[in-house]
C-alpha positions as CSV (number, residue, x, y, z in Angstrom):
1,X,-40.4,32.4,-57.9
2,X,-42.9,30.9,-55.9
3,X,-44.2,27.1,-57.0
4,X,-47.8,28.0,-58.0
5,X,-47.5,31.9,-58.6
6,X,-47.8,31.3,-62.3
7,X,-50.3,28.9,-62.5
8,X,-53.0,31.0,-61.9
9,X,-53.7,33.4,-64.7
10,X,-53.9,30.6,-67.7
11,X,-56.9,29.3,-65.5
12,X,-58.5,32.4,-64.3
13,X,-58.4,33.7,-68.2
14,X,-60.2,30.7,-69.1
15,X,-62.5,30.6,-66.3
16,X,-63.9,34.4,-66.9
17,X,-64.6,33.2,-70.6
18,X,-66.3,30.6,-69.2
19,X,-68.9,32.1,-66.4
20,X,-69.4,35.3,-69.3
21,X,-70.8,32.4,-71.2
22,X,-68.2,32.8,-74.0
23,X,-65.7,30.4,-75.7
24,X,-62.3,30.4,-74.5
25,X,-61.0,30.8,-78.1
26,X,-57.2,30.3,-76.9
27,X,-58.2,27.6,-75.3
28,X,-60.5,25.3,-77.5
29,X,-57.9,26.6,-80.5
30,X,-54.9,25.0,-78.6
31,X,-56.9,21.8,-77.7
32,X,-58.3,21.4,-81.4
33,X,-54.5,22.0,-82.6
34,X,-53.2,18.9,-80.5
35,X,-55.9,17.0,-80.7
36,X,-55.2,16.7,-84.3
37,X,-51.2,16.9,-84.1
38,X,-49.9,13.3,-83.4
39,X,-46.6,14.7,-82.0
40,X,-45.7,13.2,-78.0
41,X,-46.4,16.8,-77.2
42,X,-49.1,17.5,-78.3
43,X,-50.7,13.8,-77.0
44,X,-49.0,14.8,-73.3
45,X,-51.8,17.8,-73.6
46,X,-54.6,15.6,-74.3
47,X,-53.8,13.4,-71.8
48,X,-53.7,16.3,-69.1
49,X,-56.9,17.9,-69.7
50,X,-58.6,14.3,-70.0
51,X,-56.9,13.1,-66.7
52,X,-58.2,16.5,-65.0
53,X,-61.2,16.4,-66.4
54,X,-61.8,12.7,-64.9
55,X,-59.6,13.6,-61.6
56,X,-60.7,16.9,-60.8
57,X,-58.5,17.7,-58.0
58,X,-56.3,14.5,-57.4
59,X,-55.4,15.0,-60.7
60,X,-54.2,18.5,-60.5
61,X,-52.6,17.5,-57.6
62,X,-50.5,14.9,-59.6
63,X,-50.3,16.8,-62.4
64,X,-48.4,19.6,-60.7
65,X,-46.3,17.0,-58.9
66,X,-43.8,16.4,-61.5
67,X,-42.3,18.7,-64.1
68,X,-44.6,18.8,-66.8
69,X,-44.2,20.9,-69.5
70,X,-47.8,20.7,-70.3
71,X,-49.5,22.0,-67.0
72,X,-51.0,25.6,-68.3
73,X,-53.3,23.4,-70.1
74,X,-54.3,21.7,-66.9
75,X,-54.6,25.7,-65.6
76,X,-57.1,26.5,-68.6
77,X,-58.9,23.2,-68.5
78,X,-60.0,23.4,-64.5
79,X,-61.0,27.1,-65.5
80,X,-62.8,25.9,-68.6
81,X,-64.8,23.2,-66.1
82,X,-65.3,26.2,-63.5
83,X,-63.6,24.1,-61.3
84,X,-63.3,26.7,-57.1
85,X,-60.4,28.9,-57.5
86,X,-59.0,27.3,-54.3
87,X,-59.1,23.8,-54.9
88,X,-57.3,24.6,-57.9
89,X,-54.6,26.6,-56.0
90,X,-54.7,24.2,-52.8
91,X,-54.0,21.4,-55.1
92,X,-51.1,23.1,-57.7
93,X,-49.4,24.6,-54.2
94,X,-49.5,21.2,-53.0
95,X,-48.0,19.5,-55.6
96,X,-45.5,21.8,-56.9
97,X,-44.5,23.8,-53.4
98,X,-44.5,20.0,-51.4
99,X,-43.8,17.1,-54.0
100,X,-42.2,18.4,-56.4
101,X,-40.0,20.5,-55.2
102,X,-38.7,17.4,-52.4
103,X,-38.3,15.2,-54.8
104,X,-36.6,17.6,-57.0
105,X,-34.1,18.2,-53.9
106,X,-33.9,14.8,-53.3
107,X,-32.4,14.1,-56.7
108,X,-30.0,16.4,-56.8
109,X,-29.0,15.6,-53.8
110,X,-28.0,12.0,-54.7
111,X,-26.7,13.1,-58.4
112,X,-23.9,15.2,-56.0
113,X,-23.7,13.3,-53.1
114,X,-20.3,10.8,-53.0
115,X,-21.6,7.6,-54.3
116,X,-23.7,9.0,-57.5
117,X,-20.4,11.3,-57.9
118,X,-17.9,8.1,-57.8
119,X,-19.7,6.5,-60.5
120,X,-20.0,9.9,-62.6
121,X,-16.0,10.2,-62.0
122,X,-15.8,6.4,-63.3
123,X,-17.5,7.8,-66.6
124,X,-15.6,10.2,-67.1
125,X,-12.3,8.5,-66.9
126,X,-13.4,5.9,-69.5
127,X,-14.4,8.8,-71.6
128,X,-11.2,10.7,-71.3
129,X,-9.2,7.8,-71.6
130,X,-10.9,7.0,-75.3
131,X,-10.8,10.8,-76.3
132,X,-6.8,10.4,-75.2
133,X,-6.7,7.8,-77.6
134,X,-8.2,9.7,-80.3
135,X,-6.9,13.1,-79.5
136,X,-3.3,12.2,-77.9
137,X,-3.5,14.6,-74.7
138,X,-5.4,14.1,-71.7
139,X,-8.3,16.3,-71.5
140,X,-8.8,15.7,-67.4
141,X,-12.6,15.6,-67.4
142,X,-12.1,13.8,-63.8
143,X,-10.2,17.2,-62.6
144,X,-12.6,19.8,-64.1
145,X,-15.4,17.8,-62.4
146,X,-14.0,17.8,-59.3
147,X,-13.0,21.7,-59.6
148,X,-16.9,22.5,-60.6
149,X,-18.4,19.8,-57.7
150,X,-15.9,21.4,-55.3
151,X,-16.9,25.1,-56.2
152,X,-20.9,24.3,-56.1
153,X,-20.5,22.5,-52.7
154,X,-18.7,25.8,-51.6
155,X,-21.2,28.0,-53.0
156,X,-23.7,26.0,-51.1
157,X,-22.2,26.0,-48.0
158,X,-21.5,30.0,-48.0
159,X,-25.7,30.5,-48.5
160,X,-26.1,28.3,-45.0
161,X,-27.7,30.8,-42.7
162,X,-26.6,31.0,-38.4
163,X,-26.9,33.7,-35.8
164,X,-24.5,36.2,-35.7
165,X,-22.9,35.1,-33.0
166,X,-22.3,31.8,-34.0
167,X,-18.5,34.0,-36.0
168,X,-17.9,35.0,-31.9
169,X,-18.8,31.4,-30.2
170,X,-14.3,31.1,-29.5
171,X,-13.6,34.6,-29.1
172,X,-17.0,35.3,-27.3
173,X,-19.3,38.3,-28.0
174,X,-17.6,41.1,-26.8
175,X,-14.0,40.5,-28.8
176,X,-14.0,41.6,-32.6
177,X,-12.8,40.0,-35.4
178,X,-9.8,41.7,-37.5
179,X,-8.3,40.9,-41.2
180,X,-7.1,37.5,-39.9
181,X,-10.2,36.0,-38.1
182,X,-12.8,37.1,-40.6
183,X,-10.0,35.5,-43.4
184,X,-10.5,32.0,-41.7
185,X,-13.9,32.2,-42.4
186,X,-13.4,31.9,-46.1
187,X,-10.2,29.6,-45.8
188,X,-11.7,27.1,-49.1
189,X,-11.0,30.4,-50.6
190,X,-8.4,31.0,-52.9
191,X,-8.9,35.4,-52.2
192,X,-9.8,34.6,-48.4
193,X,-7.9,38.0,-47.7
194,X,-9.3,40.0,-50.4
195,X,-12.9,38.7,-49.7
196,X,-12.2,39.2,-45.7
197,X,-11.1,42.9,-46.8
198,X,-14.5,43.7,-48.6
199,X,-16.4,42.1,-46.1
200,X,-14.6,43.8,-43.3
201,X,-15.1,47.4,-45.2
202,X,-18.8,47.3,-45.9
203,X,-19.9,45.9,-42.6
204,X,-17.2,48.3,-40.5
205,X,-19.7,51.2,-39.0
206,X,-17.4,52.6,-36.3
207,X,-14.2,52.1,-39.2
208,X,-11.8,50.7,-36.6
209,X,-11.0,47.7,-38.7
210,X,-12.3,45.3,-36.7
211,X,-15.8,43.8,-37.0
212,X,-18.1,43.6,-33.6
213,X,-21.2,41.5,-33.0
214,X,-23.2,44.5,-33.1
215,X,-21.9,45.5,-36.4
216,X,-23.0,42.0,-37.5
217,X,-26.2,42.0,-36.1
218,X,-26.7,45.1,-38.2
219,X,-26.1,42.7,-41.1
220,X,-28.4,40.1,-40.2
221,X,-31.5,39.9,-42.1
222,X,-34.9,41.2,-40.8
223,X,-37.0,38.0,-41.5
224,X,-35.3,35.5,-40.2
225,X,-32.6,37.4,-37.9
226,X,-29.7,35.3,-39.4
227,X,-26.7,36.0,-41.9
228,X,-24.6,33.8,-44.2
229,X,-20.9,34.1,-45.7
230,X,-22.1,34.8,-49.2
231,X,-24.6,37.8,-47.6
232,X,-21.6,39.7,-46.0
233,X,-19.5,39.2,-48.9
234,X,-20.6,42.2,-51.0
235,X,-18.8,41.2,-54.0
236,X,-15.8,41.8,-56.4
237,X,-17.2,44.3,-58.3
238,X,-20.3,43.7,-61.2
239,X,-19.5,42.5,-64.2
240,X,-21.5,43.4,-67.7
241,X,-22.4,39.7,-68.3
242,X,-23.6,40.1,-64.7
243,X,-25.9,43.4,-65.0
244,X,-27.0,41.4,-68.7
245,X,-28.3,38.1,-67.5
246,X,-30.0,40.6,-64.2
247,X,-32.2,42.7,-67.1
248,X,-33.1,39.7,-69.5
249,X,-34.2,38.5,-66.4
250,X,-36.3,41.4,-65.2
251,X,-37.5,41.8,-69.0
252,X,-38.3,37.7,-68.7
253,X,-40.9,39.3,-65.6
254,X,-41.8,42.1,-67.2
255,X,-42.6,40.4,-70.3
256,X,-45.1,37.6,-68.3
257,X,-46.7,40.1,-66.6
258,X,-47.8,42.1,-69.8
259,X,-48.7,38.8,-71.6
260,X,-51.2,38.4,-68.5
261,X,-52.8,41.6,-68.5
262,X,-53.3,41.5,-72.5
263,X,-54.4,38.6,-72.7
264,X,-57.2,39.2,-69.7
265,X,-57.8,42.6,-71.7
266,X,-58.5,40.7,-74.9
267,X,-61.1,37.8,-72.7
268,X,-62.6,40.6,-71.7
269,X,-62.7,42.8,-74.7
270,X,-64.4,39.5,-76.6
271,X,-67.1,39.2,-73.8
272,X,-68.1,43.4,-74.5
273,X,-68.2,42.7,-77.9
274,X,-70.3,39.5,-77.6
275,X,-72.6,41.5,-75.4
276,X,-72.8,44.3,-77.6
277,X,-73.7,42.0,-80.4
278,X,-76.0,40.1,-79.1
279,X,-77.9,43.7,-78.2
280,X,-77.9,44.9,-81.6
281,X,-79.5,41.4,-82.4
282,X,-82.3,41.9,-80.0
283,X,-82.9,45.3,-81.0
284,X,-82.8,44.2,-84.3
285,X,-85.6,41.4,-83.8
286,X,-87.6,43.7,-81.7
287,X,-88.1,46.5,-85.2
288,X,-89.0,43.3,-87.1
């Protein structure tokens, strides 16, 4: 999902309790609740709404630059303080769409690359060389590391998007590629043929066999005009697990967005009822 797409609605709930003139009862609840809990948790959420409260938008900004498990309280405290819409957006985009999600890259990127890999390798060894000591058989944590790097670089590599025509640039554009030249493609591949097969079956408009530019051009995406190994492949088949993890996902989304919309329903179901109370007050005052 995008960065800040789900910081929003914990601050515009807030905020419409706010400008109605009601209590955010979620709100004041969850701050009373840590306020009085001495767990780290719960003192991380104090923290946040005091450090936004003084900051105002530097401290959203840093707030939403590193993963903090606590930021919805940041969301509901700038709506609480009726802090502009956009400089709360313009400042969570910032931090979690440009900071966090660099420096984020950045680590992983040195937990894989060679060096911080040697030294996990080095670990390992010392670990499977005392397990070998207590188990008597050589688990090869060193080998299953390297199998797993290996197969995540690869998985990597096959989402790197090019033209089209970068699969002609030897052959040129107007040859076409059979079994055997689409097979090189996925060489690191144990099922290179089997993969080149599918790919060669779902992309093959005219069924000759052969795959031309213009059948891959088809293939290319419309935003961006490019393709990438792992977007021709169309797959082995789907497994159960597969189609499983795809709806608890989709129930995940569906599940957020209903939360949203009740709990938005019940602010402003609160601030009816508060009106329609304090009407009946005033008409009550006025038969006096």
């Amino acid at each position: 999902r995008a960065p800040a797409v789900g910081a929003p609605p914990p601050y515009l709930v807030s905020r419409a309790a706010r400008r109605a003139g009601s209590k955010d009862e979620d709100f004041e609840a969850e701050l009373a609740e840590a306020r009085a809990s001495k767990t780290i948790f719960s003192r991380m959420k104090v923290w946040t709404i005091d450090f936004t409260e003084k900051h105002g938008f530097l401290g959203v900004f840093l707030l939403a630059s590193w993963p903090n498990a606590a930021f919805d309280m940041c969301g509901m405290c700038c709506g609480y303080l009726n802090m502009p819409f956009w400089t709360f957006f313009i400042a969570t985009t910032l931090g979690k769409g440009v900071v966090k999600v660099n420096l984020q890259a950045l680590f992983f990127i040195n937990l894989f690359g060679s060096t911080a890999f040697q030294i996990l390798l080095t670990g390992l060894d010392s670990i499977g060389g005392a397990l070998r000591g207590v188990l008597g058989e050589d688990l090869n944590l060193r080998l299953l590391a390297e199998k797993g790097r290996a197969k995540l670089v690869l998985k990597f590599e096959e989402q790197s998007r090019f033209p089209p025509e970068k699969l002609f640039a030897n052959s040129g554009l107007d040859a076409e590629l059979d079994l055997r030249g689409v097979s090189e493609f996925y060489s690191k591949h144990d099922e290179s043929e089997a993969i080149a097969s599918r790919v060669i079956q779902h992309w093959d408009a005219d069924l000759d066999g052969n795959l031309s530019a213009t059948e891959l051009v088809a293939a290319a995406s419309r935003t961006d005009g490019k393709i990438s190994l792992g977007s021709l492949d169309p797959g082995a088949g789907t497994s159960v697990l597969k189609v499983c993890w795809e709806l608890f996902v989709v129930g995940l989304v569906l599940f957020f967005l209903v939360s949203v919309i009740e709990q938005m329903a019940r602010s402003k179901q609160a601030e009816l009822d508060e009106a329609e109370l304090e009407r009946y007050k005033q008409e009550r005052q006025k038969k006096k």
